[in-house]
CHARMM internal coordinates of N, CA and C (Angstrom, degrees):
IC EDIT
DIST 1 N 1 CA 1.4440
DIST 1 CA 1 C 1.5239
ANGL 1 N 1 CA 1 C 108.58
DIST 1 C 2 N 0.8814
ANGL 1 CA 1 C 2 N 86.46
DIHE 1 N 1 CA 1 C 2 N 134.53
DIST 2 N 2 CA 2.6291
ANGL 1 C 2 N 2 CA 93.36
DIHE 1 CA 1 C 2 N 2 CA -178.93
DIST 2 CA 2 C 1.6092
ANGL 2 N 2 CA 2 C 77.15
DIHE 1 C 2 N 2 CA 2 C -102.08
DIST 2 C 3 N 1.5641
ANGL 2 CA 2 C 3 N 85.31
DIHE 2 N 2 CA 2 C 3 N 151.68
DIST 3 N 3 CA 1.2667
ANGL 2 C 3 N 3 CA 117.30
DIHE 2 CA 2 C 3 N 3 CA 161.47
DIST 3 CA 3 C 1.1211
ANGL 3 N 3 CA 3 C 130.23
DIHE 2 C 3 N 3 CA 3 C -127.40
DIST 3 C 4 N 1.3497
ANGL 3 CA 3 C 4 N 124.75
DIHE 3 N 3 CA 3 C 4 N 152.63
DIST 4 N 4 CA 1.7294
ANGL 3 C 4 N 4 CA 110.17
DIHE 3 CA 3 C 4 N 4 CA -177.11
DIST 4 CA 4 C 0.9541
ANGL 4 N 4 CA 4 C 118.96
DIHE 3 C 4 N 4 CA 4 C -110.64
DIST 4 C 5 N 1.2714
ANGL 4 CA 4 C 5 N 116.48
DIHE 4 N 4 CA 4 C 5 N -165.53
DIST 5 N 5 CA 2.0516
ANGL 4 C 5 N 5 CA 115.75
DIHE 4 CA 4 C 5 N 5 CA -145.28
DIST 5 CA 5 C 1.7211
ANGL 5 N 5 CA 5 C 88.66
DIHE 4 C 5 N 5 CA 5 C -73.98
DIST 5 C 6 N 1.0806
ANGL 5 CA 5 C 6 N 123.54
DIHE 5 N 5 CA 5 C 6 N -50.80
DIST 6 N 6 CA 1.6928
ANGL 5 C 6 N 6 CA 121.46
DIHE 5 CA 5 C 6 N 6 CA 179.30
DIST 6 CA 6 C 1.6373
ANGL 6 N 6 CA 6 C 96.29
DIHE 5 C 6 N 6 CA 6 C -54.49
DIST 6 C 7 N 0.9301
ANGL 6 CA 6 C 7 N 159.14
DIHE 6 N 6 CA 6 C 7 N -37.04
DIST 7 N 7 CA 1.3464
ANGL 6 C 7 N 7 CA 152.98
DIHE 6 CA 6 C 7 N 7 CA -146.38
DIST 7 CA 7 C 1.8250
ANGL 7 N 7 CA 7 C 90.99
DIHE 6 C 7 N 7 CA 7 C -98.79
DIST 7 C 8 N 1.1575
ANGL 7 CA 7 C 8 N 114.04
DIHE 7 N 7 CA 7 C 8 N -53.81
DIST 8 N 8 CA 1.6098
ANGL 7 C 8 N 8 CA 123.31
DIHE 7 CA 7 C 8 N 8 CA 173.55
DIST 8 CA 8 C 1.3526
ANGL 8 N 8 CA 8 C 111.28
DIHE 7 C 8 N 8 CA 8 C -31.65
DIST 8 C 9 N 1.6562
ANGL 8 CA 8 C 9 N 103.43
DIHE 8 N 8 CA 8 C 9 N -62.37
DIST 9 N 9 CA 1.2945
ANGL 8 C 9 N 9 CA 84.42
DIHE 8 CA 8 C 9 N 9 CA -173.25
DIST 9 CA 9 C 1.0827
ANGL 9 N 9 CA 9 C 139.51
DIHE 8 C 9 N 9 CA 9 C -123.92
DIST 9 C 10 N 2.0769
ANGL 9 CA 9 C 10 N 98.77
DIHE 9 N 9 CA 9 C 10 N 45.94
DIST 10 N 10 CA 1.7598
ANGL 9 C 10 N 10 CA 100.67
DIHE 9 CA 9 C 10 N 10 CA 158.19
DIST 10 CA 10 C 1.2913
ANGL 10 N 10 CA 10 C 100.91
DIHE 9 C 10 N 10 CA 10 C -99.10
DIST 10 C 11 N 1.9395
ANGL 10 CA 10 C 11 N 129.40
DIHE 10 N 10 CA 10 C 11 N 2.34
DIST 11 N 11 CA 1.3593
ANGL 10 C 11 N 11 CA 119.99
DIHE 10 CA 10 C 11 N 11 CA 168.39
DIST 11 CA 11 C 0.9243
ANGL 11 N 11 CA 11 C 97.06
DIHE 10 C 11 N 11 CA 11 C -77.60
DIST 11 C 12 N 1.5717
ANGL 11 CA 11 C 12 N 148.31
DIHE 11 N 11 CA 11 C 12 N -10.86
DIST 12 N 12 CA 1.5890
ANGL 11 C 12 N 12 CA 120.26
DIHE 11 CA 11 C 12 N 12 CA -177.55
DIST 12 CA 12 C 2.2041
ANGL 12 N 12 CA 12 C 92.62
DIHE 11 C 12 N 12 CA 12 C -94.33
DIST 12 C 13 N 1.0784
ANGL 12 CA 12 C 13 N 87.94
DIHE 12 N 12 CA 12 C 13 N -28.97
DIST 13 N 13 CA 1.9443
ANGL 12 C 13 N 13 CA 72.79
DIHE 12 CA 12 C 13 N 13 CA -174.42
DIST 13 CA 13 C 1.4928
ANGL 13 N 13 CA 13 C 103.44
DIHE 12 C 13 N 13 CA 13 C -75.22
DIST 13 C 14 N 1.6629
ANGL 13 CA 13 C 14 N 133.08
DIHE 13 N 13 CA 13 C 14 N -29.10
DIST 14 N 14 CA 1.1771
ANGL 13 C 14 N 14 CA 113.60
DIHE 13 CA 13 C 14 N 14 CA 168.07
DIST 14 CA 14 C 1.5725
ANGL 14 N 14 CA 14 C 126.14
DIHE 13 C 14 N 14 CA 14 C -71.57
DIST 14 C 15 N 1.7201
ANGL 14 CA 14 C 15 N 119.33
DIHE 14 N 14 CA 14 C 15 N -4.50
DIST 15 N 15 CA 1.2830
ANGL 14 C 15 N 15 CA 127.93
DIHE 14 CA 14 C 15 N 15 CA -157.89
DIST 15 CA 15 C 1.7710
ANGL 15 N 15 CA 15 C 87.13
DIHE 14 C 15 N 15 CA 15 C -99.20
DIST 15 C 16 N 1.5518
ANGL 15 CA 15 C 16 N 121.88
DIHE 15 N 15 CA 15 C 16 N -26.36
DIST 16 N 16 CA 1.4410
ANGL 15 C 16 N 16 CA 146.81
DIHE 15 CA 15 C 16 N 16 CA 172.63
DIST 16 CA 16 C 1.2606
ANGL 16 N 16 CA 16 C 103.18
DIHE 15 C 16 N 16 CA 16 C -60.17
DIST 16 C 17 N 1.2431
ANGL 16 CA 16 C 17 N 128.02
DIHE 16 N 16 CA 16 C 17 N -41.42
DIST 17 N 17 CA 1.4683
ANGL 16 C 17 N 17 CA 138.45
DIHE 16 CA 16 C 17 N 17 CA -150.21
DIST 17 CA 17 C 1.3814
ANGL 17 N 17 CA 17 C 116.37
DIHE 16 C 17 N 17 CA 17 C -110.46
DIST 17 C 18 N 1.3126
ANGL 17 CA 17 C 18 N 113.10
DIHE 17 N 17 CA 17 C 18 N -17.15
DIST 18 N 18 CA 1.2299
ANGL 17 C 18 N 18 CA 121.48
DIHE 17 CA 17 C 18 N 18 CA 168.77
DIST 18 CA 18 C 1.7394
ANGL 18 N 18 CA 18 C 114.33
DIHE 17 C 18 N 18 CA 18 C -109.34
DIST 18 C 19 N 1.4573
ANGL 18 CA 18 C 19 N 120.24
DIHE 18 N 18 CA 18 C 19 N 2.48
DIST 19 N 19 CA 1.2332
ANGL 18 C 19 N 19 CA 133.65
DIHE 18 CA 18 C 19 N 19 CA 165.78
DIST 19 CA 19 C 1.3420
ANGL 19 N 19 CA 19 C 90.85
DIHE 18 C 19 N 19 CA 19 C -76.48
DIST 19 C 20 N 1.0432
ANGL 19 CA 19 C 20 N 125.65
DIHE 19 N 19 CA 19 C 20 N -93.77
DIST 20 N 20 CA 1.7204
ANGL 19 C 20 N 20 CA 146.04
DIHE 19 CA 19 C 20 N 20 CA -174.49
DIST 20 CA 20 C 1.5246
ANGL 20 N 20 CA 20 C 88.74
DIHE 19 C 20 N 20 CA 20 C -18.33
DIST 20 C 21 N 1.3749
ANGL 20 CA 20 C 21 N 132.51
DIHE 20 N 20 CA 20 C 21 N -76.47
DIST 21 N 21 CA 1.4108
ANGL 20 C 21 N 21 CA 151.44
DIHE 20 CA 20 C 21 N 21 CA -161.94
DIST 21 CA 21 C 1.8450
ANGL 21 N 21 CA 21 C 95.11
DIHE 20 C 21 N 21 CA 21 C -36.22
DIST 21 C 22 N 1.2171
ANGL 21 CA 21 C 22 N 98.51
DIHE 21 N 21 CA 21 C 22 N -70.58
DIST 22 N 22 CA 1.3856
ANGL 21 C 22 N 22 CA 112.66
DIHE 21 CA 21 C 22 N 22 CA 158.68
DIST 22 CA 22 C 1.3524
ANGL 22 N 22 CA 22 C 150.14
DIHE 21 C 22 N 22 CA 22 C -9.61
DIST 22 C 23 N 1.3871
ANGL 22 CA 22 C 23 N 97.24
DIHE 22 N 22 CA 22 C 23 N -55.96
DIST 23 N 23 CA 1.3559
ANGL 22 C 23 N 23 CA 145.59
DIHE 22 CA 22 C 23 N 23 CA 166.12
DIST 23 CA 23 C 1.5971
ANGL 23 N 23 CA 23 C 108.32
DIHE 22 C 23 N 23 CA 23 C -57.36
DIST 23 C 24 N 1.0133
ANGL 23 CA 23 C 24 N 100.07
DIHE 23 N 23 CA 23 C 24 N -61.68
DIST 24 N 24 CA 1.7163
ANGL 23 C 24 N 24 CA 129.14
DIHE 23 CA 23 C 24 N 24 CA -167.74
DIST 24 CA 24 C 1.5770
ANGL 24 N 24 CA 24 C 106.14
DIHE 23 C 24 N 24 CA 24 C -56.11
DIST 24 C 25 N 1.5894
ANGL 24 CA 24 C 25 N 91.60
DIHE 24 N 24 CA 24 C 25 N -54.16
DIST 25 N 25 CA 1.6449
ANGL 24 C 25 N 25 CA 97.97
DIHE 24 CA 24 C 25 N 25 CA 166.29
DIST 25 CA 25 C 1.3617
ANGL 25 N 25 CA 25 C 129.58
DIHE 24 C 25 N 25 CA 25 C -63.19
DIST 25 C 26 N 0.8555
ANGL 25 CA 25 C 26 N 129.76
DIHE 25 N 25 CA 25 C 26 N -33.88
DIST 26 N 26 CA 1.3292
ANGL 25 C 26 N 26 CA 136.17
DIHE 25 CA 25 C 26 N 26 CA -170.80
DIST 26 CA 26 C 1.3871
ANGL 26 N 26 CA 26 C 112.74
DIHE 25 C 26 N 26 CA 26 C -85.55
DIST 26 C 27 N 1.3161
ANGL 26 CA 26 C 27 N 104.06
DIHE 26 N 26 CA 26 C 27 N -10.26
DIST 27 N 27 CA 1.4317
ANGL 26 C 27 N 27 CA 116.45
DIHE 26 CA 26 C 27 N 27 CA 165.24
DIST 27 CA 27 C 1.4222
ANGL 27 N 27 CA 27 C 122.55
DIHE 26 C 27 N 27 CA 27 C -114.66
DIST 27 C 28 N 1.2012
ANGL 27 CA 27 C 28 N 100.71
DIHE 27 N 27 CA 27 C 28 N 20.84
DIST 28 N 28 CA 1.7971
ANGL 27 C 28 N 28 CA 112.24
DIHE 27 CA 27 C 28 N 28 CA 171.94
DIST 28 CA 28 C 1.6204
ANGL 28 N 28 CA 28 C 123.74
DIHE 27 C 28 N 28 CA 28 C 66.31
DIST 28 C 29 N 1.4576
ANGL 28 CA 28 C 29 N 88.26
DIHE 28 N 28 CA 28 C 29 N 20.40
DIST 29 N 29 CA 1.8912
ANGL 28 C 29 N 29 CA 102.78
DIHE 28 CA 28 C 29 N 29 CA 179.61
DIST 29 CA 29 C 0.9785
ANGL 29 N 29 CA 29 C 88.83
DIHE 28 C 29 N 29 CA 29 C -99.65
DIST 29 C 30 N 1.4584
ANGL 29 CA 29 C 30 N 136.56
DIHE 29 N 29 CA 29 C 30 N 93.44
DIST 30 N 30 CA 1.7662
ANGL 29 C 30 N 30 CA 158.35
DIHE 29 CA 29 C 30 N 30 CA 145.14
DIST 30 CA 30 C 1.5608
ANGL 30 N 30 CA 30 C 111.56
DIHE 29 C 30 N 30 CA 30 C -27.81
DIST 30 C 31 N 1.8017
ANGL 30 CA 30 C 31 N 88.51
DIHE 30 N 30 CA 30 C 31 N -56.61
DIST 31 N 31 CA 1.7043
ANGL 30 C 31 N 31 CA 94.72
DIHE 30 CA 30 C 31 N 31 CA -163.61
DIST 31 CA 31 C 1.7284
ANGL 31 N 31 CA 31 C 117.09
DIHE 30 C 31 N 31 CA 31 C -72.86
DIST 31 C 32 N 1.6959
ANGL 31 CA 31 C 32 N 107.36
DIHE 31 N 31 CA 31 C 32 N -40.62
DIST 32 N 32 CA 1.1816
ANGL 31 C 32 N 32 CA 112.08
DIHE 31 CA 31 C 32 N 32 CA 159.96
DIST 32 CA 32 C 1.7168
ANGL 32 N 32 CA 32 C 131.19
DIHE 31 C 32 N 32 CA 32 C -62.80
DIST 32 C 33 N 0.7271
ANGL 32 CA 32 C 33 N 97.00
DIHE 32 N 32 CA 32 C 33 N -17.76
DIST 33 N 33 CA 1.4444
ANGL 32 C 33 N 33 CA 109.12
DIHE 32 CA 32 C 33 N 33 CA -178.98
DIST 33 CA 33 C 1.3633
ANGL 33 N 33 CA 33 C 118.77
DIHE 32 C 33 N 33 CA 33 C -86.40
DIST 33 C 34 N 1.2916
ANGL 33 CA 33 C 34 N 110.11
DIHE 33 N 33 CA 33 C 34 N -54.94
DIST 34 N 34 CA 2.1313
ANGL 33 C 34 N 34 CA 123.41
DIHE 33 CA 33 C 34 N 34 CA 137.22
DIST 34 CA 34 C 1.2046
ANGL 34 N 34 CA 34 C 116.80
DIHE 33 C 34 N 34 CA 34 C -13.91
DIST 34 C 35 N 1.3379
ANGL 34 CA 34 C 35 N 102.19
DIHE 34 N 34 CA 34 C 35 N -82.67
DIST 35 N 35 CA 1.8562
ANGL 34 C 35 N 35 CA 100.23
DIHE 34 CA 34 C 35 N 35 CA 168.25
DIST 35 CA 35 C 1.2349
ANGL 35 N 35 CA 35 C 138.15
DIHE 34 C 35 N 35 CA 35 C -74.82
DIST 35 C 36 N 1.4840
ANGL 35 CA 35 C 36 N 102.35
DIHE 35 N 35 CA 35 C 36 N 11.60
DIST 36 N 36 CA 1.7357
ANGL 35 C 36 N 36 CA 98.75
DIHE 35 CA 35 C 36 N 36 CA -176.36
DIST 36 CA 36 C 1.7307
ANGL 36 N 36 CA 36 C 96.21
DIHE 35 C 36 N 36 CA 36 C -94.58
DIST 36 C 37 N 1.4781
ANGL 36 CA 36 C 37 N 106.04
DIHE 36 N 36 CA 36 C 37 N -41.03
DIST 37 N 37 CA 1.6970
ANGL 36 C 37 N 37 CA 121.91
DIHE 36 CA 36 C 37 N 37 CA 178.42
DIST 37 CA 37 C 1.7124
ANGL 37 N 37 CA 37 C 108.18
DIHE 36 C 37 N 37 CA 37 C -57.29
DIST 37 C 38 N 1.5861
ANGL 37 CA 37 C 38 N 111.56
DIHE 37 N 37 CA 37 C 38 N -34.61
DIST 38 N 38 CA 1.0183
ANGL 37 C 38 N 38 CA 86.88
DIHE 37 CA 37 C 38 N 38 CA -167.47
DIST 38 CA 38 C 1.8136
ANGL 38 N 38 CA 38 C 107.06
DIHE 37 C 38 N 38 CA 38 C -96.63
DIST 38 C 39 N 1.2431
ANGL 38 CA 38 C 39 N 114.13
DIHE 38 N 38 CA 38 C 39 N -2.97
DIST 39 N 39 CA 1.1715
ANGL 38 C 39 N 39 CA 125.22
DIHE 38 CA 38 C 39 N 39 CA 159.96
DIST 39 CA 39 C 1.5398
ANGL 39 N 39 CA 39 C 114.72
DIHE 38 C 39 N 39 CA 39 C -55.01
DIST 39 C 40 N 1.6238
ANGL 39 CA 39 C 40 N 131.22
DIHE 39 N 39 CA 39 C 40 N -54.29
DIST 40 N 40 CA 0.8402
ANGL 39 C 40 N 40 CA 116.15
DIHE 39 CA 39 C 40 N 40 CA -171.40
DIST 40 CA 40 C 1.5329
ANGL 40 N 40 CA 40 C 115.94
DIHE 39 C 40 N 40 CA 40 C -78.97
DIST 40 C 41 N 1.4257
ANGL 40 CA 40 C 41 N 98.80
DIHE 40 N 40 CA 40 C 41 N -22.20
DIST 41 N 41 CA 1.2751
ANGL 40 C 41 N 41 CA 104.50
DIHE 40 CA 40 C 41 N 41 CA 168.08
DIST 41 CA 41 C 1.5291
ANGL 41 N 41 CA 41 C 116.60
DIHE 40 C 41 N 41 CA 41 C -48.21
DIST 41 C 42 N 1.3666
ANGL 41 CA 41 C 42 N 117.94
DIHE 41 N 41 CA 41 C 42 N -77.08
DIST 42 N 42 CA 1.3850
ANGL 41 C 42 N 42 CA 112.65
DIHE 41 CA 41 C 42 N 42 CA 164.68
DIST 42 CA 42 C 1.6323
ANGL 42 N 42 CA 42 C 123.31
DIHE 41 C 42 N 42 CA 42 C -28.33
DIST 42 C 43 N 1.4469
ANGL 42 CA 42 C 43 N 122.94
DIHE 42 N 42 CA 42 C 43 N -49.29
DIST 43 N 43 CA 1.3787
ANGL 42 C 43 N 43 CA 100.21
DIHE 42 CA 42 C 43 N 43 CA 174.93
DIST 43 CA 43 C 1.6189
ANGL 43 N 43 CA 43 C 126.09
DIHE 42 C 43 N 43 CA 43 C -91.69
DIST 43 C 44 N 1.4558
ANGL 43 CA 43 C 44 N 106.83
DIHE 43 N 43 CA 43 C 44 N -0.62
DIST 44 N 44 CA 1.8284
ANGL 43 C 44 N 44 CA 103.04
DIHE 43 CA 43 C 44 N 44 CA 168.62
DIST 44 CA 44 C 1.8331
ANGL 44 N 44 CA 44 C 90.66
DIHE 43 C 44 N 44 CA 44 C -78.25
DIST 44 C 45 N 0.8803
ANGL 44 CA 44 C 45 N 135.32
DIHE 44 N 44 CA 44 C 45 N -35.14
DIST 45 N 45 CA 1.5761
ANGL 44 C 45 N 45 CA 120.09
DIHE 44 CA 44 C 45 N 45 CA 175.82
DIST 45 CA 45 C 1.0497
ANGL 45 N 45 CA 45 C 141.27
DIHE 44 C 45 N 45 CA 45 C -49.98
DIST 45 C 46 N 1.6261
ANGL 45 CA 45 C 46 N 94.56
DIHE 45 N 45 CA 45 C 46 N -30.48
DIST 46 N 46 CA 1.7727
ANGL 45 C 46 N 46 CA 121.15
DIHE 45 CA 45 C 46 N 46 CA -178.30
DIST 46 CA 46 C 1.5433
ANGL 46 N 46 CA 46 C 101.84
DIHE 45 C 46 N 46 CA 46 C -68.10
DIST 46 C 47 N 1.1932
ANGL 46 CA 46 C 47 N 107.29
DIHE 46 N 46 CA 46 C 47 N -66.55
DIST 47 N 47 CA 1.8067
ANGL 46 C 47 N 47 CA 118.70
DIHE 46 CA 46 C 47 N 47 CA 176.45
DIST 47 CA 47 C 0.9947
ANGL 47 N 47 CA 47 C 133.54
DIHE 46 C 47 N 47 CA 47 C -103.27
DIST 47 C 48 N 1.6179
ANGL 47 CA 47 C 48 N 102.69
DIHE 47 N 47 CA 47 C 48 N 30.66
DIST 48 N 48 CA 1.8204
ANGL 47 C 48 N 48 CA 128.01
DIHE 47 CA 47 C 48 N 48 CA 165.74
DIST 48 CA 48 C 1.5878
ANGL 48 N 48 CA 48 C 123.75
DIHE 47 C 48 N 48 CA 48 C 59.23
DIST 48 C 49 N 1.6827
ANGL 48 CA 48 C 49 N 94.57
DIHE 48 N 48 CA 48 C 49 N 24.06
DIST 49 N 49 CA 1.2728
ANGL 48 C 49 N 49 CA 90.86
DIHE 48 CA 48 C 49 N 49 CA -177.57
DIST 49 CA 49 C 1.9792
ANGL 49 N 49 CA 49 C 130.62
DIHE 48 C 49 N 49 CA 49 C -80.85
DIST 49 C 50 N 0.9783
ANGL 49 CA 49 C 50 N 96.39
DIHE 49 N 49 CA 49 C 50 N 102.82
DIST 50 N 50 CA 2.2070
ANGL 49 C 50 N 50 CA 120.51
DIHE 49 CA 49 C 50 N 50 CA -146.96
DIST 50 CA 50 C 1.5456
ANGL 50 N 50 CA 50 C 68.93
DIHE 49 C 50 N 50 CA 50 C -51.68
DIST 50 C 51 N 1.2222
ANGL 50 CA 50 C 51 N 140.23
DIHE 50 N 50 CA 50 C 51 N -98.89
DIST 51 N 51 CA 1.3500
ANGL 50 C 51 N 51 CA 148.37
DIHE 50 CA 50 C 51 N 51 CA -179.62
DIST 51 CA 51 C 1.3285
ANGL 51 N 51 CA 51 C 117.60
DIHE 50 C 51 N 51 CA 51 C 16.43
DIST 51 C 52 N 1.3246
ANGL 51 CA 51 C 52 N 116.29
DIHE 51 N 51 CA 51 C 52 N -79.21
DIST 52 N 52 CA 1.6742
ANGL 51 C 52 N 52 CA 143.94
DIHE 51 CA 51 C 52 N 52 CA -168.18
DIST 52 CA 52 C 1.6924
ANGL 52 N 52 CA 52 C 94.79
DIHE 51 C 52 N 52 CA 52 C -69.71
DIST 52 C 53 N 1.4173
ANGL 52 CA 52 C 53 N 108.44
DIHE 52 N 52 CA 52 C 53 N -42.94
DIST 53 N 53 CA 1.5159
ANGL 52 C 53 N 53 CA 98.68
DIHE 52 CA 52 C 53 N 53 CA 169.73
DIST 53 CA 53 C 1.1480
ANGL 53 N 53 CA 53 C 146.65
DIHE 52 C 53 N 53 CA 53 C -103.15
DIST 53 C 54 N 1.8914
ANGL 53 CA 53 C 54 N 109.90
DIHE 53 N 53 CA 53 C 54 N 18.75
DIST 54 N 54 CA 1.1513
ANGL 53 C 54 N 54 CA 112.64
DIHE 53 CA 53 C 54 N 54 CA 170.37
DIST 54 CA 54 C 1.6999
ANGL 54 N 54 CA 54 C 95.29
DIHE 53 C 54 N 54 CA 54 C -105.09
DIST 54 C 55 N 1.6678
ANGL 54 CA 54 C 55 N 137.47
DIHE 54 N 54 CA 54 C 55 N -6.83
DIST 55 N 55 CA 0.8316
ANGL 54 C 55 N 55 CA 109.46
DIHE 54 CA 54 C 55 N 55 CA 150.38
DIST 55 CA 55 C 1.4858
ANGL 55 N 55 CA 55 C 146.34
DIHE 54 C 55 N 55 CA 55 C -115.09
DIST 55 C 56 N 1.5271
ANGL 55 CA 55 C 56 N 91.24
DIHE 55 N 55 CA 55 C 56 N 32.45
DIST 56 N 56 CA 1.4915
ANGL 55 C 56 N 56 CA 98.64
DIHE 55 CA 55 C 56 N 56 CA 159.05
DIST 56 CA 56 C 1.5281
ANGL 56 N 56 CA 56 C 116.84
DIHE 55 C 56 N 56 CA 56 C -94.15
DIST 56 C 57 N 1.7455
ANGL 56 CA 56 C 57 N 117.24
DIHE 56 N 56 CA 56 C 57 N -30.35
DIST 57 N 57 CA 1.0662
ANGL 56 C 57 N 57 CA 106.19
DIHE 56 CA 56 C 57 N 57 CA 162.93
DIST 57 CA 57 C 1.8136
ANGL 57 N 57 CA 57 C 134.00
DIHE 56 C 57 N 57 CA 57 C -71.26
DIST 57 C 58 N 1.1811
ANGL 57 CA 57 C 58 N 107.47
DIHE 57 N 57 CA 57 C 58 N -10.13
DIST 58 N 58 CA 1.5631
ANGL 57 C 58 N 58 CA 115.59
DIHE 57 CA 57 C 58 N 58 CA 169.41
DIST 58 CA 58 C 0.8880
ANGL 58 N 58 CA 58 C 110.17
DIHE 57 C 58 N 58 CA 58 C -61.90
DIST 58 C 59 N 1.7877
ANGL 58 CA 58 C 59 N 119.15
DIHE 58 N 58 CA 58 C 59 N -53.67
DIST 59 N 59 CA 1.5425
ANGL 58 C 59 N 59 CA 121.29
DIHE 58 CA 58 C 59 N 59 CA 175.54
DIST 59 CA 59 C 1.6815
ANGL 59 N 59 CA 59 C 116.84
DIHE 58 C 59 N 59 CA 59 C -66.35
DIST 59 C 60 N 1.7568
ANGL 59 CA 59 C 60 N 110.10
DIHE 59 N 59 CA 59 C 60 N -26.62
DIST 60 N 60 CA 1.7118
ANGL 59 C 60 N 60 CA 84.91
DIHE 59 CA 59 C 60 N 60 CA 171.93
DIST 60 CA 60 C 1.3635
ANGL 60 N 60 CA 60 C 114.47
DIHE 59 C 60 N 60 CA 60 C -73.29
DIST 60 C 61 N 1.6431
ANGL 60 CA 60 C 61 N 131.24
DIHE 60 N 60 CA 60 C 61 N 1.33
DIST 61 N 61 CA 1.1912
ANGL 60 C 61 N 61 CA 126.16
DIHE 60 CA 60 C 61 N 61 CA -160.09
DIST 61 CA 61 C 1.0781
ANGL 61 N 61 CA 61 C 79.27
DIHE 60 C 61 N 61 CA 61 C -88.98
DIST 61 C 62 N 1.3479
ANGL 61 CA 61 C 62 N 139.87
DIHE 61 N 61 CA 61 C 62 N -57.64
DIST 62 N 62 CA 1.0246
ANGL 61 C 62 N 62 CA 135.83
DIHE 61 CA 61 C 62 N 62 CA -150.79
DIST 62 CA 62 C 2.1077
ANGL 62 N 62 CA 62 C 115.55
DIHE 61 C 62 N 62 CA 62 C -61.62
DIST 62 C 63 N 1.4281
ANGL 62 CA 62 C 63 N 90.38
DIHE 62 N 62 CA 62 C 63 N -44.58
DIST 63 N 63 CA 1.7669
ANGL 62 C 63 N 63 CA 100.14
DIHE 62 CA 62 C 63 N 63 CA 173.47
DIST 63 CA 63 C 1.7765
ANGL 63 N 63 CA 63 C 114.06
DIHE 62 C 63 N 63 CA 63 C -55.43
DIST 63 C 64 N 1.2750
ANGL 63 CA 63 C 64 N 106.12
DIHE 63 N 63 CA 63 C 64 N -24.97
DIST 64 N 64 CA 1.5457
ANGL 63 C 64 N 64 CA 125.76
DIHE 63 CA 63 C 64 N 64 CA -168.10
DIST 64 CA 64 C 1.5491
ANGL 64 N 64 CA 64 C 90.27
DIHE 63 C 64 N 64 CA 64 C -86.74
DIST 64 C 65 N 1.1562
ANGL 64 CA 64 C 65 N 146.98
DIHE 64 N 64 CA 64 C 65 N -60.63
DIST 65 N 65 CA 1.3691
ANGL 64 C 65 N 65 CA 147.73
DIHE 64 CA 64 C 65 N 65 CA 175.33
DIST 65 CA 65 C 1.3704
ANGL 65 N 65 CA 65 C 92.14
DIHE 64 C 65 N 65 CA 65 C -44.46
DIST 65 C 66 N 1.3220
ANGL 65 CA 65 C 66 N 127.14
DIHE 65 N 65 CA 65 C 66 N -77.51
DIST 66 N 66 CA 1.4860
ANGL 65 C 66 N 66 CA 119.28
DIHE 65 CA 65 C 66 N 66 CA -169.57
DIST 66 CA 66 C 1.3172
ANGL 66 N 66 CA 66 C 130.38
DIHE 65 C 66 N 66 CA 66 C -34.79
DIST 66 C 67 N 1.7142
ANGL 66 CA 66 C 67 N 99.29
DIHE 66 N 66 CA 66 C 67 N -53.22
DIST 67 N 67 CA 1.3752
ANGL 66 C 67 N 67 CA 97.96
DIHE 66 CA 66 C 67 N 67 CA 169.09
DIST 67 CA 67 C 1.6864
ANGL 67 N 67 CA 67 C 126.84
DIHE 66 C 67 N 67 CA 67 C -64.85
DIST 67 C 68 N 1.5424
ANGL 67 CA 67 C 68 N 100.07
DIHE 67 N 67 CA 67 C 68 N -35.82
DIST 68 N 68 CA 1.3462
ANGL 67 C 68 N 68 CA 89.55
DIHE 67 CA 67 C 68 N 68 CA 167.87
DIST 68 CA 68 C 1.4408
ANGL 68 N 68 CA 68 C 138.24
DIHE 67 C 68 N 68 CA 68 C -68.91
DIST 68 C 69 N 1.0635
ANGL 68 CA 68 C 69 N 98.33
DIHE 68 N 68 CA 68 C 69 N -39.27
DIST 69 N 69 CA 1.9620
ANGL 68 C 69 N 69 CA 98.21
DIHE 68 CA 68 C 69 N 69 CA 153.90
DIST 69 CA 69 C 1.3441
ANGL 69 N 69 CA 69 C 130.61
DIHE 68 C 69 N 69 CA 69 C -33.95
DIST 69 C 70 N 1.6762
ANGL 69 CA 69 C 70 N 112.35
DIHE 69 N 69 CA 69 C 70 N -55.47
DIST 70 N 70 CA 1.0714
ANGL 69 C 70 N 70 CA 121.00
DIHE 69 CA 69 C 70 N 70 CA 154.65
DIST 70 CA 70 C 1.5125
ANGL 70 N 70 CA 70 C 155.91
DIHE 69 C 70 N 70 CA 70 C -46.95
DIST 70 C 71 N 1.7489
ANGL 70 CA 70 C 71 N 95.69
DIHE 70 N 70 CA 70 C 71 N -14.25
DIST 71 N 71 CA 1.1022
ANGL 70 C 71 N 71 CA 103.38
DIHE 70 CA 70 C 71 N 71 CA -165.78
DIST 71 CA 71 C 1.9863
ANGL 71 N 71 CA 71 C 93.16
DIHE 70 C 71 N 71 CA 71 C -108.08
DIST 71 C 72 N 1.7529
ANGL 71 CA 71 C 72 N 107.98
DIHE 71 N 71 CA 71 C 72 N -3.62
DIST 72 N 72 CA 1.2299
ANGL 71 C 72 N 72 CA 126.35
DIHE 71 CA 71 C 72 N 72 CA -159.97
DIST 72 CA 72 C 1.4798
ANGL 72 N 72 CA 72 C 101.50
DIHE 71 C 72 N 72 CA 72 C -82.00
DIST 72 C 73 N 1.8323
ANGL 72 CA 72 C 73 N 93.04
DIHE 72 N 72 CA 72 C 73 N -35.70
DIST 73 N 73 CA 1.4774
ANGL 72 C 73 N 73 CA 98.85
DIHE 72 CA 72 C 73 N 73 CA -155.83
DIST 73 CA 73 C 1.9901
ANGL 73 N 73 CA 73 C 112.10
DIHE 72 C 73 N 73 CA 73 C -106.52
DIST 73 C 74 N 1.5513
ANGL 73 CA 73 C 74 N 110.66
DIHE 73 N 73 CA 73 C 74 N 12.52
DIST 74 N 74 CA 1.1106
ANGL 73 C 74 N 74 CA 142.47
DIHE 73 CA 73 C 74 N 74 CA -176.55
DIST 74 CA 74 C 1.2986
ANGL 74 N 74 CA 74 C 126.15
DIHE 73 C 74 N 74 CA 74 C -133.83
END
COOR INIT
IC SEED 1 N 1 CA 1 C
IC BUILD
């Protein structure tokens, strides 16, 4: 699939958005990091970008493991 120059560059703000998201995690900000993934999630969906949304959804799998651990071990 081509994309065009508008399509370009909400893959660079969702590729932005899931760095940051990223970020968030690794620094134990759950909640920000939640909504940054699922933000980009929402916009690689809009304009099908498979990329942007298989790794924002890897990382919510990953927030979803956490919490579930957490909720295993509490």
């Amino acid at each position: 699939m081509a994309f065009g120059q508008r399509d370009r560059k909400i893959i660079k703000q969702i590729d932005s958005i899931n760095s940051t998201a990223l970020i968030y995690y690794d620094n134990n900000d759950i909640v920000k990091s939640f909504n940054g993934f699922n933000k980009a999630k929402a916009l690689s969906e809009n304009i099908k970008d498979d990329y942007g949304n298989a790794i924002a959804n890897y990382n919510l799998g990953n927030i979803y493991d956490l919490m579930q651990n957490y909720i295993i071990l509490h």
